[in-house]
C-alpha positions in Angstrom: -58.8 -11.7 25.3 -61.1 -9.7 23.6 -61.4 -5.6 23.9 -64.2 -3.9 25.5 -65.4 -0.3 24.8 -64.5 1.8 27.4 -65.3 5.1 26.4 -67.2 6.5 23.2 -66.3 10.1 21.7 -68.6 12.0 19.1 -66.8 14.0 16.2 -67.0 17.4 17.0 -68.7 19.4 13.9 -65.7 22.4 13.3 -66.3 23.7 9.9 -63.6 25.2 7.6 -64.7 27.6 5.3 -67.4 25.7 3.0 -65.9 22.6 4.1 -67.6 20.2 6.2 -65.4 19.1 8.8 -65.9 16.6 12.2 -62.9 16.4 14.7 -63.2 13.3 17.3 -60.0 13.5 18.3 -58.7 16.2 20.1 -62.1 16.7 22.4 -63.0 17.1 25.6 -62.0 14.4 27.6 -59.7 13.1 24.8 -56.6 15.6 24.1 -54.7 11.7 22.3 -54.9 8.7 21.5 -50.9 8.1 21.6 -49.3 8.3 19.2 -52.4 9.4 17.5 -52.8 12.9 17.9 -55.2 14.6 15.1 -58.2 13.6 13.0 -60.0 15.8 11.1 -62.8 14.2 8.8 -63.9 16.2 5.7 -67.0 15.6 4.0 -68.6 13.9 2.8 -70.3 16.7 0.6 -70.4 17.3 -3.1 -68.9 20.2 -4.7 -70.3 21.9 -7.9 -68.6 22.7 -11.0 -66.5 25.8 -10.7 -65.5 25.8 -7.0 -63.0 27.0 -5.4 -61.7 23.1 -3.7 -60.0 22.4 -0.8 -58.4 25.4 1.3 -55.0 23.9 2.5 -52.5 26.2 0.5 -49.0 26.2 1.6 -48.1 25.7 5.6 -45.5 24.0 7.2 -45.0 21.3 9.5 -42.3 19.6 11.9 -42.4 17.0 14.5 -44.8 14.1 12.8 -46.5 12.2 10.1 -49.7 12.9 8.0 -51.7 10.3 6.8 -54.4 11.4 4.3 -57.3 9.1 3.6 -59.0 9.9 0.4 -62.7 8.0 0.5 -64.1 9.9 -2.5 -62.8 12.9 -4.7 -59.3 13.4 -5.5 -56.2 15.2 -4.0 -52.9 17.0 -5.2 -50.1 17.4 -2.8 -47.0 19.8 -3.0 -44.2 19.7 -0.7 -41.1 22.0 -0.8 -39.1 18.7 -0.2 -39.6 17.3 -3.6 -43.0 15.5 -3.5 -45.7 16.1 -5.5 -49.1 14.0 -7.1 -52.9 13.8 -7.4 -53.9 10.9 -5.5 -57.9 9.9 -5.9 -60.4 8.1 -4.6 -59.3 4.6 -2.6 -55.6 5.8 -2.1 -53.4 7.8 0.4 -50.8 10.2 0.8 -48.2 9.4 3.4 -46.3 12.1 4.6 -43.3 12.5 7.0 -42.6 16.2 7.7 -39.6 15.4 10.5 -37.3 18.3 11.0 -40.1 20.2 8.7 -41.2 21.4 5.1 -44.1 23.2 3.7 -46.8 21.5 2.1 -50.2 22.5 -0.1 -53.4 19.7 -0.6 -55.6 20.5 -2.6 -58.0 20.3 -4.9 -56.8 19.4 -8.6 -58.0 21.9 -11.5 -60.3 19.1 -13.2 -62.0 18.9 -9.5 -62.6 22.6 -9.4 -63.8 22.7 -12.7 -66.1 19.7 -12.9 -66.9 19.4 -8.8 -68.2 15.9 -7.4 -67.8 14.0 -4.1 -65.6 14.7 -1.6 -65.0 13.1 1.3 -61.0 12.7 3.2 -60.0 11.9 6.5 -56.3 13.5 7.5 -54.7 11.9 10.5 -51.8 13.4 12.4 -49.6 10.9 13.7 -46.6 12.1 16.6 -43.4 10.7 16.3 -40.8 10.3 19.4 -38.1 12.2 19.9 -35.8 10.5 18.3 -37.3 10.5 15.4 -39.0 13.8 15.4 -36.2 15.2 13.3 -36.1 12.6 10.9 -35.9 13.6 6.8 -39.1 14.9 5.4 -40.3 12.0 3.1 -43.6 11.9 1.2 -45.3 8.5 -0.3 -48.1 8.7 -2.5 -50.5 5.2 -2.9 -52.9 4.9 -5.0 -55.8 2.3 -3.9 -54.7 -0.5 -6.3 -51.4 -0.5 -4.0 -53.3 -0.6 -0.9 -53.2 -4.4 1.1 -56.2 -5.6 0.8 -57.3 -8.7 3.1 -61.1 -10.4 3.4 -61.0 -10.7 7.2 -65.0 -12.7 7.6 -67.7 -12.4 4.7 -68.5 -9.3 3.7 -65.7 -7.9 6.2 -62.5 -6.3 3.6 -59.8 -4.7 5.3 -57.1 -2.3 2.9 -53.6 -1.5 4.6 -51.4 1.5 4.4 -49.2 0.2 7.0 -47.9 -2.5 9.3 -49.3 -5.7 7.6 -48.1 -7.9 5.1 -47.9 -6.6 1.6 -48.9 -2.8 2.8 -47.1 -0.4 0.4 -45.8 2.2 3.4 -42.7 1.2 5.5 -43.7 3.2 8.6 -41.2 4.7 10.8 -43.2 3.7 14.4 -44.5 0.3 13.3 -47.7 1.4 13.3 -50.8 -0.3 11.5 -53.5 2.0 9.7 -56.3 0.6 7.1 -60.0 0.9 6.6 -62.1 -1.3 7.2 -65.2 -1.8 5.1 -68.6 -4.2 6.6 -71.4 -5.6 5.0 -74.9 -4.9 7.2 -75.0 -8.1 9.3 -71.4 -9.3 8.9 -68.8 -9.7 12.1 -65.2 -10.2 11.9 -62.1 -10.5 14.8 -59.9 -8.0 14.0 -56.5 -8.6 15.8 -54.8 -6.5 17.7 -51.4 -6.7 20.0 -51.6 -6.6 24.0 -50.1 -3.3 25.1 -50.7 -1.3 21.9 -53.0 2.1 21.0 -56.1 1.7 19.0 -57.5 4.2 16.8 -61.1 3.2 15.9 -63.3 5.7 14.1 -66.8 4.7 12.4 -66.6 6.6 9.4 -70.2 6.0 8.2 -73.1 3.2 8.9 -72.7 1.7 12.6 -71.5 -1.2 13.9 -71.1 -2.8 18.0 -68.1 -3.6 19.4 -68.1 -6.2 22.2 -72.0 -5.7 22.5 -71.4 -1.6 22.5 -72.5 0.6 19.6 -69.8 2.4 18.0 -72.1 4.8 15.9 -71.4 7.1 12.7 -69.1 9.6 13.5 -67.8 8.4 16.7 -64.4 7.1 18.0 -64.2 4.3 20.3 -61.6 3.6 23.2 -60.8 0.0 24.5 -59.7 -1.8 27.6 -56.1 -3.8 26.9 -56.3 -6.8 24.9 -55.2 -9.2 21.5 -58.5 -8.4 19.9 -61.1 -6.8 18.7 -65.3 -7.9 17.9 -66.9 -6.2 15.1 -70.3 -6.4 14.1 -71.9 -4.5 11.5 -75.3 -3.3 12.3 -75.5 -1.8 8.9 -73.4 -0.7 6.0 -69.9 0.3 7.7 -66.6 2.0 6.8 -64.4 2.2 9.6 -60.5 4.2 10.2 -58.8 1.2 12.5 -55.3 1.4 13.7 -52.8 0.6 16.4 -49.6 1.4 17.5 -47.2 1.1 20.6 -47.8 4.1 23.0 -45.1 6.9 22.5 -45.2 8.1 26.4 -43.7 11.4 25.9 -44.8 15.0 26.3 -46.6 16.8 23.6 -46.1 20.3 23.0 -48.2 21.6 19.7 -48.4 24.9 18.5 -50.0 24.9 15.5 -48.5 23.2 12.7 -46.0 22.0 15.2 -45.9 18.8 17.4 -42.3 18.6 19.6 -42.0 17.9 23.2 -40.9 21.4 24.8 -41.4 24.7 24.5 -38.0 25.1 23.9 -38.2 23.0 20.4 -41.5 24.7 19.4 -40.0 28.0 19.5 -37.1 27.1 17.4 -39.4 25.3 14.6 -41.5 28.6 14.4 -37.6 30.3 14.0 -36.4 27.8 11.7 -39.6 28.6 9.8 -39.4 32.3 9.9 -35.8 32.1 8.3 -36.5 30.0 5.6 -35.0 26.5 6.4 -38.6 24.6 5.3 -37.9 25.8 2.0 -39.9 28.3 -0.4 -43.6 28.5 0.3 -44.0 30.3 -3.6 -42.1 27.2 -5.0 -45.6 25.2 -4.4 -47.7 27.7 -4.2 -50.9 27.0 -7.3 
């Protein structure tokens, strides 16, 4: 059975400094889409030679994943748990901040000097309480490692996770790609009964079932195994799904655990020192 729309949500312009920035999920109406919690979309703007890049110096997490999208540009990541690369255009940075670290993404010193595109989506992605104290683990993929499947004509679909032949081994299950459409071109994309869909139209437009999904908006469905696309235009597309987590959420900040109780110790264990040394990656 296919999916219907039942609900559309614009991305809510928040800029960050000089940085263009739309957020469709949290908003009103929409505090999740469990397990995904946090989407901010960067760009897409061009930067000039000799700028300053991307403002996210060291900060810490605990209690979930980041999943960094890099559409155009290029990225460096720091983390004081080891991890550390410029990943560019096409790839992704997979990171699992667990029982916590400290990490820094930004802009590489050949991007500040020379400027160009930009354009990233970040995703935060809960985890459950068993797992919310897992190792901090960092995966860098650079597009050439990225699954990439040609779903209809004109309809390519690049995995990070949950398919077969996607680079990232994810802790939840959980499937995350772009999808990329030709103007006129249609695909099924399929989808289990029971499970969360994330569905984000990243540029162009494209109808769902009948129902526009426009640029910059985030779609939510009725249950189903599947999922009508139609482009109605030149379309990129953030598409995921994943099982449902069912807990409670607590966030503070940097911090995603499910009491009060747990928040307050991350922002102890922070204070004394046990994410590691925010100078050792600090640029």
């Amino acid at each position: 059975m296919s999916r219907n729309v039942t609900a559309i949500h614009p991305a809510r312009r928040d800029d960050i400094q000089d940085l263009v920035t739309r957020r469709p999920v949290p908003g009103p109406g929409l505090p999740q889409v469990d397990p995904f919690l946090f989407l901010n979309h960067h760009g897409p703007q061009t930067y000039p030679p000799g700028n300053r890049g991307l403002p996210f110096g060291p900060h810490p997490h605990r209690g979930f994943e980041t999943v960094t999208f890099i559409l155009e540009g290029s990225l460096s990541h720091l983390d004081t748990g080891g991890g550390e690369s410029v990943v560019r255009a096409g790839g992704v940075q997979w990171m699992t901040a667990g029982s916590g670290l400290i990490h820094a993404e930004l802009s590489p010193e050949e991007f500040k000097r020379e400027g160009g595109p930009m354009e990233i989506l970040q995703l935060w992605l809960n985890l459950p309480a068993r797992l919310k104290m897992s190792a901090p683990h960092y995966v860098p993929v650079p597009a050439a490692d990225m699954a990439e499947t040609r779903l209809a004509d004109g309809v390519t679909m690049r995995a990070v996770s949950g398919t077969d032949g996607a680079p990232v081994e994810p802790l939840t299950g959980v499937m995350l790609a772009t999808v990329e459409c030709t103007a006129g071109s249609s695909a099924t994309l399929p989808v289990p009964a029971g499970r969360s869909v994330l569905f984000y139209t990243v540029r162009g437009a494209v109808s769902v079932a009948g129902t526009p999904v426009p640029q910059w908006h985030l779609a939510e469905f009725s249950d189903g195994d599947s999922i009508a696309v139609e482009a109605n235009e030149d379309a990129l597309i953030l598409f995921g799904h994943a099982d449902p987590i069912g807990e409670p959420v607590v966030a503070h900040g940097p911090f995603v655990m499910n009491t009060r109780e747990e928040i307050a110790q991350a922002v102890r264990d922070y204070q004394m020192g046990k994410f590691g040394d925010p100078n050792a990656i600090a640029r």
